[in-house]
MDTraj code that builds the backbone (N, CA, C; nanometers):
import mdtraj as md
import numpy as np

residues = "UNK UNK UNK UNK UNK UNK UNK UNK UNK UNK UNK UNK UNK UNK UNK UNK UNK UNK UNK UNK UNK UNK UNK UNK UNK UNK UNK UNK UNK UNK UNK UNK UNK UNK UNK UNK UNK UNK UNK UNK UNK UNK UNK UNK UNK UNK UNK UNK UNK UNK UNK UNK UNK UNK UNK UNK UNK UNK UNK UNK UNK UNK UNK UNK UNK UNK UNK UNK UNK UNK UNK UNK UNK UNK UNK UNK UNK UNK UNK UNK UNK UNK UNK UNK UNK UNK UNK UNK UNK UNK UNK UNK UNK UNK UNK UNK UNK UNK UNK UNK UNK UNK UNK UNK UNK UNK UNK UNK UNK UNK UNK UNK UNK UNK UNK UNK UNK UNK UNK UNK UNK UNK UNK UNK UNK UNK UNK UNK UNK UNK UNK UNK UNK UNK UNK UNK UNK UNK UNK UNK UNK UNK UNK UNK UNK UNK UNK UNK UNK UNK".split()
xyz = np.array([
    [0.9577, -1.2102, -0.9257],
    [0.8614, -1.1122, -0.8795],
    [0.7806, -1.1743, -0.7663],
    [0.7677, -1.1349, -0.6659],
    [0.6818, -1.1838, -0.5775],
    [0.5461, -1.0511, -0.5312],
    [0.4226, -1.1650, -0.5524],
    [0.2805, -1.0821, -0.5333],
    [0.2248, -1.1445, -0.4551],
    [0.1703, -1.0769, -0.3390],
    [0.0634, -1.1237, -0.2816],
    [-0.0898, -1.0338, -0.2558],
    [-0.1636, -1.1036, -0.2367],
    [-0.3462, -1.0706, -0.2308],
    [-0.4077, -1.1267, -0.0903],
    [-0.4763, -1.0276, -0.0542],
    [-0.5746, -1.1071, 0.0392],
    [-0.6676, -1.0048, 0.0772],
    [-0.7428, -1.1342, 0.0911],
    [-0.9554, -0.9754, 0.0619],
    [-0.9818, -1.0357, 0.2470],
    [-1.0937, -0.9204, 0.2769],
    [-1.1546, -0.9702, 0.3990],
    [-1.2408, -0.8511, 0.3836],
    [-1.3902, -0.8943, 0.4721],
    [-1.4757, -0.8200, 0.4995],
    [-1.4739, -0.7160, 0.6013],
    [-1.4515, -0.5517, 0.5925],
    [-1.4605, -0.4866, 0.7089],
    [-1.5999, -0.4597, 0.6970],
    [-1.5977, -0.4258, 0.8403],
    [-1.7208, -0.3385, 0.9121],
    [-1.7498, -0.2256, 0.8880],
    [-1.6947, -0.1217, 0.8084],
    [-1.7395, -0.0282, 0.7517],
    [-1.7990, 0.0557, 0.6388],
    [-1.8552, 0.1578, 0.5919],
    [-1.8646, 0.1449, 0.4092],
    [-1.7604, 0.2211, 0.3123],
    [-1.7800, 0.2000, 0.2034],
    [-1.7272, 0.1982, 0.1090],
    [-1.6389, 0.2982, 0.1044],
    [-1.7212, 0.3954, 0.1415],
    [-1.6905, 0.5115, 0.1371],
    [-1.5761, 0.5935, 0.2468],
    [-1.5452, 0.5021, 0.3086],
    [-1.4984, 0.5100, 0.4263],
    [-1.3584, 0.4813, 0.4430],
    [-1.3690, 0.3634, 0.3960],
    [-1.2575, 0.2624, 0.3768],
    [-1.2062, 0.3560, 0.2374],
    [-1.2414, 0.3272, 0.1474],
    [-1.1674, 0.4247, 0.0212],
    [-1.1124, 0.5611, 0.0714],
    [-1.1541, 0.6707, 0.1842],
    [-1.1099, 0.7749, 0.2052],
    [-1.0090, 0.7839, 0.2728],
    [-0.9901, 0.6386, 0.3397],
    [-0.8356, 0.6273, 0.3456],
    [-0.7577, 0.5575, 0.3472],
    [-0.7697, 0.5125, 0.1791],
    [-0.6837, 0.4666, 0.1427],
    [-0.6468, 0.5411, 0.0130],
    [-0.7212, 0.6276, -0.0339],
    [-0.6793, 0.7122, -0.1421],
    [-0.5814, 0.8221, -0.1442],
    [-0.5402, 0.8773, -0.0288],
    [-0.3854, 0.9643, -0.0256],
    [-0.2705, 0.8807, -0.0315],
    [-0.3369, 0.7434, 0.0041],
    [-0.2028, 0.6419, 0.0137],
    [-0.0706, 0.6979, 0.1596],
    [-0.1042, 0.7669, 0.1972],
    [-0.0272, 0.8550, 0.2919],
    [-0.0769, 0.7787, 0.4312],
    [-0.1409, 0.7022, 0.4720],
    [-0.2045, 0.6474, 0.5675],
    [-0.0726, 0.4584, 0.6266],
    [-0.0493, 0.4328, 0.4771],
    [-0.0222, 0.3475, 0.4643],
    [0.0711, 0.2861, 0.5616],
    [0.1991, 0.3940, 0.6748],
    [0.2664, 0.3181, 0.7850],
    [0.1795, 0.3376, 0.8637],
    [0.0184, 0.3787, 0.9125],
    [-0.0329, 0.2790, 0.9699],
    [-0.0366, 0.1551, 1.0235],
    [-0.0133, 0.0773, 0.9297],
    [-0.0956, -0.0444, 0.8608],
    [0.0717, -0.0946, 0.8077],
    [0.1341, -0.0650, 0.7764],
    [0.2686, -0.1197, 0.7323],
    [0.3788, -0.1169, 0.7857],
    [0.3781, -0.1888, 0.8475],
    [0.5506, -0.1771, 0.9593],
    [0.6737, -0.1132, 0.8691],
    [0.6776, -0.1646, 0.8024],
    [0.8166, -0.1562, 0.6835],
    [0.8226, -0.0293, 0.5942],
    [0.6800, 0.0611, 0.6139],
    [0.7032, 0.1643, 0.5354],
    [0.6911, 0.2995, 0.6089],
    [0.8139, 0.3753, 0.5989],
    [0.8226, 0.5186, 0.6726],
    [0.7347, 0.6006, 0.6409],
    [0.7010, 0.6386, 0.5283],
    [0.6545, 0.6874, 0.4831],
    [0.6004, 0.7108, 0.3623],
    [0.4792, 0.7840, 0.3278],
    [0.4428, 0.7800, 0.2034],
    [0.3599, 0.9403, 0.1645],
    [0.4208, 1.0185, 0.1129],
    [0.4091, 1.1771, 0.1198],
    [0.3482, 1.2453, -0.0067],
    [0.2785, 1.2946, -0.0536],
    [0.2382, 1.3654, -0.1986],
    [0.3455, 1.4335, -0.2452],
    [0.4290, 1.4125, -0.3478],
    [0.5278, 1.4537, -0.4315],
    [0.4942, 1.5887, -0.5002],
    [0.5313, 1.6672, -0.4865],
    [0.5375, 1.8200, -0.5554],
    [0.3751, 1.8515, -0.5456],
    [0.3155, 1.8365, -0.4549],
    [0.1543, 1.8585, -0.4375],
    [0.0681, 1.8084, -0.4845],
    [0.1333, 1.6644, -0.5837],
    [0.0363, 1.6197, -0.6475],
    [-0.0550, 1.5064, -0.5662],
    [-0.1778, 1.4698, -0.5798],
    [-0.2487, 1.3672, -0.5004],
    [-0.2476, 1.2496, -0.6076],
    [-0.1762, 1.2644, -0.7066],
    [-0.1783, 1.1245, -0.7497],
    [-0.0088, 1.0656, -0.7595],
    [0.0957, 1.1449, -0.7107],
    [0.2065, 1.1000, -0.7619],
    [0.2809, 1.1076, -0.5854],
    [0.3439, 1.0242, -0.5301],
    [0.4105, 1.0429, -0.3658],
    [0.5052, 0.9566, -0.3778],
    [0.5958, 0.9991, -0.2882],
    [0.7201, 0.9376, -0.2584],
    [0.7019, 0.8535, -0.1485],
    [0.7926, 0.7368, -0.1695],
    [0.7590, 0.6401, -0.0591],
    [0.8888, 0.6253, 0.0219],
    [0.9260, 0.6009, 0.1152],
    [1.0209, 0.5464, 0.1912],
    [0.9952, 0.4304, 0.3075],
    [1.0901, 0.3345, 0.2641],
    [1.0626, 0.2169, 0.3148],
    [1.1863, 0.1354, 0.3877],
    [1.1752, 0.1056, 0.5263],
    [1.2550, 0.0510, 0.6342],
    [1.3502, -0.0625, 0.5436],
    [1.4979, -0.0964, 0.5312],
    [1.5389, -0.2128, 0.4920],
    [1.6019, -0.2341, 0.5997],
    [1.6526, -0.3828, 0.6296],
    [1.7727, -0.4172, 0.6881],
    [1.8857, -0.3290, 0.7548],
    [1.9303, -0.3035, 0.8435],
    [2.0577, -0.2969, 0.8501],
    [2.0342, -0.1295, 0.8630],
    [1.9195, -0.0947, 0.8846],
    [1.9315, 0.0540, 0.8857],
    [1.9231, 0.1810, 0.7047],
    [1.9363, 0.0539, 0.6633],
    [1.8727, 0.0567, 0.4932],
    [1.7745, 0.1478, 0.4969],
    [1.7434, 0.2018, 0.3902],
    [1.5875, 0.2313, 0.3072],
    [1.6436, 0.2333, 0.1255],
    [1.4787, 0.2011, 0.1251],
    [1.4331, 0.2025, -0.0143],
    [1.4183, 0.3329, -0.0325],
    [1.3866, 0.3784, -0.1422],
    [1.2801, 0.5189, -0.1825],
    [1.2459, 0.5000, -0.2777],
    [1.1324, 0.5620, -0.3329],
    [1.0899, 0.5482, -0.4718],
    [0.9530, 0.6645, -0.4762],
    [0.9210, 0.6950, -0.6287],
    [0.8114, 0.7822, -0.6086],
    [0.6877, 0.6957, -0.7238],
    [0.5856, 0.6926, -0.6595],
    [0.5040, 0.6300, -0.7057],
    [0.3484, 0.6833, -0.7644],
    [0.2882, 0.6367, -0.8420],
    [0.1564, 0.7278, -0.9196],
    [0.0751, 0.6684, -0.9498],
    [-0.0737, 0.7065, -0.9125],
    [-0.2241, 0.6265, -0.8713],
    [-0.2325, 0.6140, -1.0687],
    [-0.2677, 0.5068, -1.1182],
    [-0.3002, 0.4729, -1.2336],
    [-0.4065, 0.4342, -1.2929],
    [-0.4531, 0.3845, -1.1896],
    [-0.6240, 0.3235, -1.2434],
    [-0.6803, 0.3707, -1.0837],
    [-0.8160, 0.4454, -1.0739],
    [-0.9097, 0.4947, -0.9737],
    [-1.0889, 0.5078, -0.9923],
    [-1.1329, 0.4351, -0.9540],
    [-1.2945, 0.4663, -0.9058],
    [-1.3370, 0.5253, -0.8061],
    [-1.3745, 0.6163, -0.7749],
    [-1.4222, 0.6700, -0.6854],
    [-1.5004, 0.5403, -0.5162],
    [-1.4614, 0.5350, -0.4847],
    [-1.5383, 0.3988, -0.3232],
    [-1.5367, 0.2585, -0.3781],
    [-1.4572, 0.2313, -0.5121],
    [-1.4724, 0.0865, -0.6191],
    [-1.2848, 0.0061, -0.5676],
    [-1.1934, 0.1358, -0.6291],
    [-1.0475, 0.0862, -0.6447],
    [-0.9720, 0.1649, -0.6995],
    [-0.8734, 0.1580, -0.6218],
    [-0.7056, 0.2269, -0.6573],
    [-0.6134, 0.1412, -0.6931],
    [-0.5742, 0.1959, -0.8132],
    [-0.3829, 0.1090, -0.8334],
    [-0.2989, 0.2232, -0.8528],
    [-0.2024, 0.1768, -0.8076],
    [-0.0566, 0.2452, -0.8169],
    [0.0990, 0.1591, -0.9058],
    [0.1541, 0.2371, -0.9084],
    [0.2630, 0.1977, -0.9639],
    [0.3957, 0.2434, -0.9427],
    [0.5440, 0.2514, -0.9111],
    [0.6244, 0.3151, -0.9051],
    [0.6783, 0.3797, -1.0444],
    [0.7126, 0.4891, -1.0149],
    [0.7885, 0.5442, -1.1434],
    [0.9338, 0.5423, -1.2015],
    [0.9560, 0.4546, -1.3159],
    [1.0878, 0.4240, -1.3588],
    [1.1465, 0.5370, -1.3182],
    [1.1379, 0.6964, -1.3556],
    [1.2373, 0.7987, -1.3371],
    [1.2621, 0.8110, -1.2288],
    [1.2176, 0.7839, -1.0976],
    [1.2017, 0.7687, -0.9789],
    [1.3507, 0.6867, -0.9151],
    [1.4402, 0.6115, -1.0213],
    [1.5537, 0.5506, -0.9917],
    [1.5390, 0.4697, -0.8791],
    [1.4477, 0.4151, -0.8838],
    [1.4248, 0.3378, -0.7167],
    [1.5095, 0.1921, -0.7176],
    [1.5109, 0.1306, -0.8784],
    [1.5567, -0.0131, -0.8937],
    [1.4944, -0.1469, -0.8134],
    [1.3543, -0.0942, -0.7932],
    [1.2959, -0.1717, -0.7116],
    [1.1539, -0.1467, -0.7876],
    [1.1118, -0.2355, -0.8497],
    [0.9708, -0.1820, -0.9757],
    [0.8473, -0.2891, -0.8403],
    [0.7715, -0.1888, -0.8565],
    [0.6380, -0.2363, -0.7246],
    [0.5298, -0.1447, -0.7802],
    [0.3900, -0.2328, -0.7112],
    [0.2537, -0.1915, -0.7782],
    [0.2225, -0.2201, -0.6248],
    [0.0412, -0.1809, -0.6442],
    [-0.0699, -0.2197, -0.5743],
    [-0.2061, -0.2100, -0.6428],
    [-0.2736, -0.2432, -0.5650],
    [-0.4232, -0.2342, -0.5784],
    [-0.4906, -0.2307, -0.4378],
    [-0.5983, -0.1677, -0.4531],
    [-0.6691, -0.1927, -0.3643],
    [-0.8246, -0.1435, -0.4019],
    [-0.9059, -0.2913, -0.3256],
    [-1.0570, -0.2910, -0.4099],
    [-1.1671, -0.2707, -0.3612],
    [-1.2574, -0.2253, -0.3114],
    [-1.3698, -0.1856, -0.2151],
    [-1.5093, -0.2917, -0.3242],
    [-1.5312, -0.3865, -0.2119],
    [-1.7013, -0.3996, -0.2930],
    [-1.7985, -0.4057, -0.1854],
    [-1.9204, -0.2535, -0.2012],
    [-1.9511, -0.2540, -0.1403],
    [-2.0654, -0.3010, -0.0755],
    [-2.0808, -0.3908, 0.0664],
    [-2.1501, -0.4166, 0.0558],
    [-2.2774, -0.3511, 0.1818],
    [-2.3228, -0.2144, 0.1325],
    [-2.3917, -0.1573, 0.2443],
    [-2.3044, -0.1080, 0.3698],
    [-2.3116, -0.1638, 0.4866],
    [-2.2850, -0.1105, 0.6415],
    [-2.1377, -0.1839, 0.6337],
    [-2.0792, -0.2914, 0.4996],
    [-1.9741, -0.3120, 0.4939],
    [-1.9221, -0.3461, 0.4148],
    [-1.7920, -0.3621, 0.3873],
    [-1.7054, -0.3762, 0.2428],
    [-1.5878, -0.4754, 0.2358],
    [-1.6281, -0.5461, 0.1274],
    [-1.4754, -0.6707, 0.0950],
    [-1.3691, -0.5833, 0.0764],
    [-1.2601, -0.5887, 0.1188],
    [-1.1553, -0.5082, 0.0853],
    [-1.0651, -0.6113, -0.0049],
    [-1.0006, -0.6229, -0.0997],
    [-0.8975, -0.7014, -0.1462],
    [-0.7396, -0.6172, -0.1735],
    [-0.6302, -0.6283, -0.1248],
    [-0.5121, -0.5597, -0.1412],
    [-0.4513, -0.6373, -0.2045],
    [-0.3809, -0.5700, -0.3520],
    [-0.2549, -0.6809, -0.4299],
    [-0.1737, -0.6021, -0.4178],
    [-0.0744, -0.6449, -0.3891],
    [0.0896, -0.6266, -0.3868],
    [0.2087, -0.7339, -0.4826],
    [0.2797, -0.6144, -0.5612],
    [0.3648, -0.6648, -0.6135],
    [0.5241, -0.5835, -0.6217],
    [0.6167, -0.6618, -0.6503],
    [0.7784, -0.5956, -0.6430],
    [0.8846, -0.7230, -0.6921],
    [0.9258, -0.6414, -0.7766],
    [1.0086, -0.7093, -0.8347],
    [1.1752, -0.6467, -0.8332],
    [1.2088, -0.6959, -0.8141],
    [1.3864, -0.6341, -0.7482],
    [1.4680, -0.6931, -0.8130],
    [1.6342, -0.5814, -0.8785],
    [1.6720, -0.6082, -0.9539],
    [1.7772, -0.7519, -0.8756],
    [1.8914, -0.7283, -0.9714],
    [1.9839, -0.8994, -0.8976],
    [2.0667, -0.7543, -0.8139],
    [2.1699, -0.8181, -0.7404],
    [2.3134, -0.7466, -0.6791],
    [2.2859, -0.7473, -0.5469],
    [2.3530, -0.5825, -0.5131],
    [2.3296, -0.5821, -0.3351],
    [2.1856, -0.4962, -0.3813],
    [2.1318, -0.4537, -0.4477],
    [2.0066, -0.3792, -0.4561],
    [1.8862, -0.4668, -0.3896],
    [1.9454, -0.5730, -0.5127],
    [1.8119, -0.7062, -0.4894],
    [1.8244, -0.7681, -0.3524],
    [1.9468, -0.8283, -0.3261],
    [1.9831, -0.8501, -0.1754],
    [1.8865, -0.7585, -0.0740],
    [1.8956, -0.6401, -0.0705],
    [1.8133, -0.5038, -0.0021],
    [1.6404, -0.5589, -0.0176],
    [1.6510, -0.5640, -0.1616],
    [1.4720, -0.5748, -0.1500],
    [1.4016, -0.7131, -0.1291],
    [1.5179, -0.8186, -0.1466],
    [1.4541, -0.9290, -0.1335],
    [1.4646, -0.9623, -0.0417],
    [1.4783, -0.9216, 0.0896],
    [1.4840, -0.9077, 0.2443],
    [1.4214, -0.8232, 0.3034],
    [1.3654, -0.7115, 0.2286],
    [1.2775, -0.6198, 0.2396],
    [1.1678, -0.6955, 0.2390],
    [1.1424, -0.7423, 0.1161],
    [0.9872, -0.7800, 0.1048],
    [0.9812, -0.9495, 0.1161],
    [1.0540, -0.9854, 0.1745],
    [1.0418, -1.1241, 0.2131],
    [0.8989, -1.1376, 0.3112],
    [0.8527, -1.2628, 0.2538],
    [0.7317, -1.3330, 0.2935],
    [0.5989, -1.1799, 0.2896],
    [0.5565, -1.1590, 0.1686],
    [0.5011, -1.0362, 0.1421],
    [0.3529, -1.0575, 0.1901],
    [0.3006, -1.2088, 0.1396],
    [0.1543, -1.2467, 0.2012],
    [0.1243, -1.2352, 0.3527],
    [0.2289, -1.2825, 0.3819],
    [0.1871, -1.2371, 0.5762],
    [0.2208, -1.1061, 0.6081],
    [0.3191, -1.0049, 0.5011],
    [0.2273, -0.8489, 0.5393],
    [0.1511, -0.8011, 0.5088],
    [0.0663, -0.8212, 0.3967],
    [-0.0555, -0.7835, 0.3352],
    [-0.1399, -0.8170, 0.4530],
    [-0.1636, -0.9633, 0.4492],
    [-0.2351, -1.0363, 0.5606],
    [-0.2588, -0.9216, 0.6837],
    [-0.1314, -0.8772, 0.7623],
    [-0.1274, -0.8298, 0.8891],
    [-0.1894, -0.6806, 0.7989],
    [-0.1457, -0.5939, 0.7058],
    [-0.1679, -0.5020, 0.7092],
    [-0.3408, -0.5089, 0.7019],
    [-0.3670, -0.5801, 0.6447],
    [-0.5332, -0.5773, 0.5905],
    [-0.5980, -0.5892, 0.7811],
    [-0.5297, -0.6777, 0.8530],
    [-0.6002, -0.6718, 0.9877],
    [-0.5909, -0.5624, 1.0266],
    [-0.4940, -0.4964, 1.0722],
    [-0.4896, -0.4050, 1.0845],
    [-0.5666, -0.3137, 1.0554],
    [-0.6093, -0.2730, 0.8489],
    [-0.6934, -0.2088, 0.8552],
    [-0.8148, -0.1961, 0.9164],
    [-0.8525, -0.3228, 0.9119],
    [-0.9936, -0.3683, 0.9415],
    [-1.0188, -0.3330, 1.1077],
    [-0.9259, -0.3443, 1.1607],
    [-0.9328, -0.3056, 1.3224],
    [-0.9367, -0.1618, 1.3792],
    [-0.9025, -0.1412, 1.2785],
    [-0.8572, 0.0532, 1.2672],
    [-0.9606, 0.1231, 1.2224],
    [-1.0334, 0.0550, 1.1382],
    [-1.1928, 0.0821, 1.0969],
    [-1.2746, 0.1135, 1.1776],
    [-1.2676, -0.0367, 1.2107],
    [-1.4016, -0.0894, 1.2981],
    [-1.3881, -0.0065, 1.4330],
    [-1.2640, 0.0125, 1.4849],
    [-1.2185, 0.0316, 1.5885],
    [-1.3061, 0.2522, 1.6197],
    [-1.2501, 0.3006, 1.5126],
    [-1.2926, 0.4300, 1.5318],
    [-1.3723, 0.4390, 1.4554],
    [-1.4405, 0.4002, 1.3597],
    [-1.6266, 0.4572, 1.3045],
    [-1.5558, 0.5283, 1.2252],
    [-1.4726, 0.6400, 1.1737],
    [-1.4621, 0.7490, 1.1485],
    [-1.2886, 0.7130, 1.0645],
    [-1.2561, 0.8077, 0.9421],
    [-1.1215, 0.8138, 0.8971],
    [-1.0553, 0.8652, 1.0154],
    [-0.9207, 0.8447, 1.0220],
    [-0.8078, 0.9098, 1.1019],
    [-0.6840, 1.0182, 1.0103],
    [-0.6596, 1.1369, 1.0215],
    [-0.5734, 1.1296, 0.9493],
    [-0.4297, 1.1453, 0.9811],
])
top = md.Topology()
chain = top.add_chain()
for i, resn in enumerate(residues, 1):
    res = top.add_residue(resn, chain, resSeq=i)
    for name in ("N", "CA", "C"):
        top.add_atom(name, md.element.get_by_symbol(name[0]), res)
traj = md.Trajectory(xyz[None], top)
């Protein structure tokens, strides 16, 4: 299983930063590797993800917010029925502090053995330096417009 974490202080509040990151739909922003991420049958807690592999590859999988605080933290999880063969989480943590907020993002994925695993373990190879980049990213995207984008 490979997880990675990494917190940094943005420039914005709480409230801000949580509004978008809670559709989770924001996320190829901020993520090179992921096409997309869409609300599944209208729900705002359950979306399908699609994600860039190798070779002209994708992943898919559909995934569902599990633990939520309102401007505090989101986790997610993928859904076994979802047949993805690629089992992955997140988190993401807001603490706020006034005019700005620690953000911390965990990422995890665990991929089965075969050509599946081959797929994902080239997928998500070296996962800390995308968290890393995605979290700059956020933080630049913040700071950058004052305001959510959607």
């Amino acid at each position: 299983m490979a997880t990675a974490t990494h917190y940094l202080e943005v420039n914005a509040p709480a409230t801000q930063c949580y509004q978008w990151w809670r559709p989770l739909t924001h996320l190829p922003q901020i993520m090179d590797d992921v096409r997309s991420v869409e609300p599944k049958d209208g729900s705002a807690d359950v979306t399908h993800w699609v994600v860039d592999g190798p070779l002209g590859k994708s992943i898919e999988w559909d995934a569902k917010i599990i633990d939520e605080e309102t401007d505090r933290k989101i986790a997610w999880k993928s859904l076994e029925e979802s047949n993805n063969h690629v089992e992955t989480g997140g988190a993401v943590r807001f603490d706020n502090h006034g005019d700005s907020t620690g953000v911390e993002v965990s990422l995890h994925v665990n991929t089965p053995g075969g050509a599946i695993g081959d797929l994902g373990a080239k997928l998500f190879a070296d996962p800390q330096k995308k968290v890393e980049k995605a979290l700059e990213e956020f933080k630049q995207l913040m700071e950058s417009s004052g305001q959510t984008r959607a």
